[in-house]
Structure formats: structure tokens, C-alpha cells
C-alpha positions in Angstrom: 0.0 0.0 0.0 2.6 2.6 0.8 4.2 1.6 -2.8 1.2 2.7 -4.3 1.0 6.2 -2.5 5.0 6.5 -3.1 4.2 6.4 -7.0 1.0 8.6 -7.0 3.0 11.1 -5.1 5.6 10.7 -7.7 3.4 11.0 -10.6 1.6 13.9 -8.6 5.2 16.0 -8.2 6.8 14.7 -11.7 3.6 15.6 -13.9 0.7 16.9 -12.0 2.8 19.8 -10.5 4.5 21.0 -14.0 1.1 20.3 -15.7 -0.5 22.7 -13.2 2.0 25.5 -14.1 1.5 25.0 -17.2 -2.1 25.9 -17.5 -1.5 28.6 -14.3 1.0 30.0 -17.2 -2.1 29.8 -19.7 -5.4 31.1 -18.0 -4.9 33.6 -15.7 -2.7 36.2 -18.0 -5.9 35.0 -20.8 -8.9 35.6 -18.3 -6.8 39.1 -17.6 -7.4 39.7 -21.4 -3.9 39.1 -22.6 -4.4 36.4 -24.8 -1.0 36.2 -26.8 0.9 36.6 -23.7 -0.9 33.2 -22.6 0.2 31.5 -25.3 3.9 33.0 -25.6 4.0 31.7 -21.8 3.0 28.6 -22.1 4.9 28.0 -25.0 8.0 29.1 -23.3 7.0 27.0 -20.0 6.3 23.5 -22.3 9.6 24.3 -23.8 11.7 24.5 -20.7 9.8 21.4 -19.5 11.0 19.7 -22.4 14.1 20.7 -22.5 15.0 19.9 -19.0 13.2 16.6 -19.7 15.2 15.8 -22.4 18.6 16.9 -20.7 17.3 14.3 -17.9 17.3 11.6 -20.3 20.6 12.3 -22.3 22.5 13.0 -19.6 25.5 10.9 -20.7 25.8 12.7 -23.7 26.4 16.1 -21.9 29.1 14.4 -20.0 32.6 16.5 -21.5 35.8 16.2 -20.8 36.5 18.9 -18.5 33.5 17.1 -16.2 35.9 14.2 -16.0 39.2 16.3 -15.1 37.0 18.2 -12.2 35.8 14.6 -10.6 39.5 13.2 -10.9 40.9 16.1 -9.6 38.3 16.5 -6.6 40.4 12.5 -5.5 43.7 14.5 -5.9 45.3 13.3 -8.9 46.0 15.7 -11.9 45.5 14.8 -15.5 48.7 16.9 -17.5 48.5 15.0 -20.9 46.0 14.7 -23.4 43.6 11.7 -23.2 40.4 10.1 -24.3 36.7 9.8 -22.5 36.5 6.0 -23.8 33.3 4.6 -22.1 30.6 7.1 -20.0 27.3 5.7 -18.1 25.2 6.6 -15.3 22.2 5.0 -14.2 19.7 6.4 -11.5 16.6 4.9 -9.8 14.4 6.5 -6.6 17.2 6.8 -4.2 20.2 5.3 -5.5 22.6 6.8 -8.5 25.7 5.3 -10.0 27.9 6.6 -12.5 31.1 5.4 -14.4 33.4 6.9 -17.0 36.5 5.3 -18.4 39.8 7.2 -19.6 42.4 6.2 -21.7 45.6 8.2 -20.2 49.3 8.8 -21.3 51.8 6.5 -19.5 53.3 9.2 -18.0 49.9 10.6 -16.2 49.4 7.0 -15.5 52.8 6.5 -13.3 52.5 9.4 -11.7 49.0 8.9 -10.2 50.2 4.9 -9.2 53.1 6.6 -7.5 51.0 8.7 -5.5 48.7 5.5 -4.7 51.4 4.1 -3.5 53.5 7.0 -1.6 50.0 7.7 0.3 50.9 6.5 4.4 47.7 4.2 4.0 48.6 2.2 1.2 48.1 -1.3 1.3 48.8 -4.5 -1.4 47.1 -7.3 -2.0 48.5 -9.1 0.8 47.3 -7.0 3.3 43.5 -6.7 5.0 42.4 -4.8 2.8 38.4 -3.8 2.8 37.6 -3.8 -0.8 33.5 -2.9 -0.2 34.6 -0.2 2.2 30.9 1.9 0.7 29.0 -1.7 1.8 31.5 -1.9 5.0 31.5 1.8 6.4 30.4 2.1 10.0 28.3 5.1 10.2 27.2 6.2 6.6 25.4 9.8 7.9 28.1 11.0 10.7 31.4 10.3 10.7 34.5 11.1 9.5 35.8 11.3 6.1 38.2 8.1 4.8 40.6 7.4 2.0 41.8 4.3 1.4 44.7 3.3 -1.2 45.3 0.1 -2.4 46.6 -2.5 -4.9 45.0 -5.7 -6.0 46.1 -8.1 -8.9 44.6 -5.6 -11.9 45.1 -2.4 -11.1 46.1 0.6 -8.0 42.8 2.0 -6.7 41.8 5.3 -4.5 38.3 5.2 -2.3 37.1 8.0 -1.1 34.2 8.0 1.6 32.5 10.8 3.2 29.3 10.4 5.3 26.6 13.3 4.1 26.1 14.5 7.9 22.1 14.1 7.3 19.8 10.8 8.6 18.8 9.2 5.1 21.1 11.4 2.9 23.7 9.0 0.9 27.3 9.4 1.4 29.4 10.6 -1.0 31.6 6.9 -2.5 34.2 7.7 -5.4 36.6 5.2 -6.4 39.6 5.2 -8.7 41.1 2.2 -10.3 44.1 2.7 -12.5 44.6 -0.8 -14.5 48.0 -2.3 -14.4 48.1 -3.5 -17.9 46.2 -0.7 -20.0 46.5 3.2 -19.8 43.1 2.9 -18.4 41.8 5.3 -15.4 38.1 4.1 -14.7 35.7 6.4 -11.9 33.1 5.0 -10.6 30.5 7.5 -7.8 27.8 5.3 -6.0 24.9 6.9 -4.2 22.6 4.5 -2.2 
């Protein structure tokens, strides 16, 4: 039962709410006399509507570059050569959003952001305890404090970075960073449950 009121309200907020703009937009400047400056408004509102709606849905395809540099830079790592934005998706469902993007990187960017995996004081190899699902593992995922954890398994260096949102029922903010150890390949990944 509370499924079914969750989706009405949804449908209520995500339609019902724009639709009844919409025709706020239309009648009142017509039943003030202005006719055409009804209909210039509402066409302008339905096209923003649209347009928003459509940015929604092709979100991946407004995903540049420079988006890329400012996520990989927000883990600490600079990008100084040229490279390629080889693979970009995001999917998103009521409450949960995950998004990955793959880069194919110069050797020498690649070295230099394993050997500041590696020079971090938390670093840990394969052979040490390391908590791969540190997102699934973390203690308190609305208070806390913030964690990065470095690390090296058998394909590639990786960076997590955890930070609890400081709000009950608010995701954390999860980015992780794998640099493959046989490819020029830097893949992000940002989960929001």
C-alpha cells in the first residue's frame, strides 16, 4: 500500500505539478485579457519542461571532458597529458545513482597517479587486510568522518574516497579510482545508495 501512495505522489510531483503551471501560465494572464501573452508563456514553460526533460534523459551525452578532469581532480590526482573519454554511463533509480566513465591516459599521467597511490601512508597490497566494499563496509554512513583508502590488487592501484553526508537518510558521497596495471586505463566509478 505505501508503494502505491509513493508512485502517486511521484506521478503527482513529476507531472501533476508541472502540468498545473502549465495551465496557471495559460489562464490567468488569458482571463486578464492578454491572450497572446498566454500563449507566448506557455509555450516558453512547455519548452523548458521539455528541454530539461530531455537533458534528464541524455544526460550521458552532456558528460565533456572537463566534467571528468573536475571529478578526478576532486580525489587528488592531476590529468597533465591529453587523453580520451572512452566509455561514459550513469544509471539512476528512486534513491540510489551510480555513475562510471573510463579514460584512456598517457603513461606518463598513468605513473604518476600509481606513484601517489602508492607514496599515500595508507597504502596497502594485495596481501594486506584490505576492505575492498569499504561503501558496503563503512560504520556510520550519515556522521562520521571522512576516509581514503589506497590500495593494490592483482589488476590495477585503486583510491576510495568515503564521506558520510552528515544528514539521517542522505547518501554518502563513494568515489573510487582504479588505474589498470596492464592498460593506460583510469576508470571512476561514484555510487549513491
Amino acid at each position: 500500500m505505501d508503494s502505491i501512495l509513493f508512485i502517486g505522489l511521484l506521478i503527482l510531483v513529476f507531472v501533476g505539478i508541472p502540468i498545473g503551471l502549465g495551465l496557471l501560465f495559460y489562464f490567468i494572464p488569458k482571463k486578464l485579457g492578454y491572450p497572446k501573452t498566454a500563449k507566448y508563456l506557455a509555450i516558453g514553460y512547455g519548452l523548458l519542461v521539455l528541454a530539461f526533460g530531455l537533458y534528464i534523459a541524455f544526460e550521458d551525452q552532456f558528460f565533456m571532458k572537463s566534467n571528468a578532469i573536475e571529478l578526478v581532480e576532486e580525489q587528488g590526482f592531476k590529468l597533465t597529458d591529453e587523453f580520451d573519454l572512452t566509455e561514459n554511463k550513469s544509471m539512476s533509480a528512486i534513491g540510489d545513482y551510480y555513475h562510471t566513465f573510463t579514460l584512456e591516459i598517457s603513461e606518463r599521467d598513468k605513473q604518476k597517479i600509481i606513484s601517489s597511490i602508492n607514496s599515500s601512508e595508507n597504502f596497502k597490497t594485495d596481501n594486506a587486510s584490505i576492505e575492498n566494499l569499504m561503501f558496503q563496509s563503512a560504520p556510520d554512513r550519515y556522521f562520521g568522518k571522512k576516509v581514503i583508502q589506497n590500495y593494490e590488487t592483482e589488476n590495477s592501484y585503486v583510491r576510495e574516497y568515503f564521506e558520510p553526508s552528515g544528514q539521517e537518510g542522505y547518501a554518502p558521497t563513494f568515489r573510487r579510482i582504479s588505474i589498470s596495471k596492464t592498460k593506460n586505463e583510469l576508470t571512476f566509478e561514484d555510487i549513491d545508495e
